[in-house]
N, C-alpha and C positions, 0 to 999 in steps of 0.2 A: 803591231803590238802582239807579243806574245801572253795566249793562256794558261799560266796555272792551272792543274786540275789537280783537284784532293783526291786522295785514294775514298775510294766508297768505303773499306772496311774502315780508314781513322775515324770519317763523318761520320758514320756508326757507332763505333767506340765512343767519342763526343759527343755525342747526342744523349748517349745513355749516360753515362759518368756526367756528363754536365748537368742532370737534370738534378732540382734544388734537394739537399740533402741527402743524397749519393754517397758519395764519396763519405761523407761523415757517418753512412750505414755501415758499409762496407769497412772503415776505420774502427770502428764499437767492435765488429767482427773477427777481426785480427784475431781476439785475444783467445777465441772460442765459442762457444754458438753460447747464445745468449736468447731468452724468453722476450718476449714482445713486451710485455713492461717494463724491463730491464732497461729495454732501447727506447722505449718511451720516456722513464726517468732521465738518462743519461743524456739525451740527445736534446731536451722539451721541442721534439717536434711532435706536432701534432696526430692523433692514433689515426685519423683517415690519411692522412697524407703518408704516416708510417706503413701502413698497410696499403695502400696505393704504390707505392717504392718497391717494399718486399715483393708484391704481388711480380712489380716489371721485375726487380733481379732474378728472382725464382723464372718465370721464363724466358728470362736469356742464358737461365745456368748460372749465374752465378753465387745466388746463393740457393739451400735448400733448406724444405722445411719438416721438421721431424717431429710426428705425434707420439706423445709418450704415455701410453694407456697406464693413466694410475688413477688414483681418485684425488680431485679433480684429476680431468685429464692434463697434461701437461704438453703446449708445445713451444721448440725449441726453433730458432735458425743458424744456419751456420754456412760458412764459405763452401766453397764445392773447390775442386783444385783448379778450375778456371778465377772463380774468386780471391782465393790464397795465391792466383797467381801475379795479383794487383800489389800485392805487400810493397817489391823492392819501389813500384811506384810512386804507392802511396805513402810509405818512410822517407821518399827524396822530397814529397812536397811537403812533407812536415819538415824536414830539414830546410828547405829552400823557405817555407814560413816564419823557422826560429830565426833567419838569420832577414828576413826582408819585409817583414810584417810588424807593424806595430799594432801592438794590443792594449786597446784602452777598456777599462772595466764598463765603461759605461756603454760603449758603440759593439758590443758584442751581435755576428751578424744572428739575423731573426729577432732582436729582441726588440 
């Protein structure tokens, strides 16, 4: 019998993106670096879990985070170009969603 073996960089890759609410950070992102309550309203996941997430994409690079010395201070996240470089990806599984996903108002996932 022949073994398959996974490339170590995909299981990598999949490791991180697969971990829960990921991809839907990184998706909020798209559009522009976005404040941490921003991604906390948008997303209702929860602020330790949001911050546990941020914390891994920030050191894999993929997203970054920007202090912005005002009063309050103000901080920002946003994609890095390893980040922005997830887009055409993450547009195909949103297209592969419109077309093979049904969405019930009630079964929405996390809720």
């Amino acid at each position: 019998m022949e073994h398959l073996h996974i490339c170590p960089r995909f299981e990598q890759a999949i490791k991180m993106l697969g971990k829960r609410w990921t991809g839907l950070i990184i998706h909020q992102l798209l559009d522009g670096p976005k404040r941490f309550s921003v991604l906390e309203a948008s997303t209702s996941i929860s602020g330790r879990v949001l911050s546990d997430r941020l914390k891994d994409l920030e050191q894999n690079g993929v997203v970054t985070r920007t202090i912005i010395p005002e009063t309050p201070v103000r901080i920002e996240y946003s994609l890095t170009a390893k980040g922005q470089a997830l887009k055409p990806i993450l547009k195909e599984i949103e297209n592969w969603s419109e077309n093979w996903i049904e969405f019930e108002q009630d079964n929405r996932i996390g809720q």
